[in-house]
C-alpha positions in Angstrom: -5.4 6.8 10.0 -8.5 5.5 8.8 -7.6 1.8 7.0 -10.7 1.9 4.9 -9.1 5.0 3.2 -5.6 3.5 3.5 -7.0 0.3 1.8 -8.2 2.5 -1.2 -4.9 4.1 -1.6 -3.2 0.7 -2.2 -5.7 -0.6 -4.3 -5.6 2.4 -6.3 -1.5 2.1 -6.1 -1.9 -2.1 -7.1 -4.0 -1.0 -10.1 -0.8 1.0 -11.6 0.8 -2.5 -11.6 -1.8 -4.6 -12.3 -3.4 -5.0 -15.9 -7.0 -6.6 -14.6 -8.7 -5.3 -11.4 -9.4 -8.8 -10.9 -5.7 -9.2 -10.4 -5.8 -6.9 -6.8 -7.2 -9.7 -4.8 -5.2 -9.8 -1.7 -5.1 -12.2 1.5 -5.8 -10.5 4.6 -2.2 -11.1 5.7 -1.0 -9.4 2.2 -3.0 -6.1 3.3 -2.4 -6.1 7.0 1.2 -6.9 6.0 1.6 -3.8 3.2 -0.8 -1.7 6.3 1.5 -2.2 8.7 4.8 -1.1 6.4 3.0 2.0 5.3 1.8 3.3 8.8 5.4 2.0 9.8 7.3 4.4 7.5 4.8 7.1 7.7 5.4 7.4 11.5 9.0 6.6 11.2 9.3 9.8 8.6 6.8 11.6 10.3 5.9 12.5 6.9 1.9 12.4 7.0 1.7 14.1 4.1 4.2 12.1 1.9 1.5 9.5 2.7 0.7 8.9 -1.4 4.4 8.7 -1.3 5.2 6.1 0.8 2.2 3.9 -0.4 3.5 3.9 -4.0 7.0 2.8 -2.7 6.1 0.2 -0.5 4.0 -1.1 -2.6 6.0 -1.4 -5.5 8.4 -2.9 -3.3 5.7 -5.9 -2.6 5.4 -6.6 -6.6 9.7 -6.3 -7.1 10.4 -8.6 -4.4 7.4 -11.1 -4.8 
């Protein structure tokens, strides 16, 4: 999968949580970390196209158990 268009789907995903775009500044470790657990469950699932899926679950996981 192409991680620039991976990185757009979780910023668009943080901005559903997020009030401020300002607000979606992550460390690199934060976005190779929330990366990793999205291409993780995807290949797990095998569920490509439940990809918009899986990014809206993991990352509202991140923001609950921050």
């Amino acid at each position: 999968m192409n991680r620039l268009l991976l990185r757009k789907m979780i910023l668009r995903a943080l901005k559903d949580y997020l009030w401020e775009e300002e607000d979606c500044m992550l460390t690199e470790q934060e976005w190779s970390q929330l990366e990793m657990k999205i291409m993780k469950q995807i290949k797990e699932e095998d569920q490509e196209e439940a990809m918009y899926a899986i990014i809206q679950d993991v990352v509202y996981d991140y923001f609950t158990n921050k």
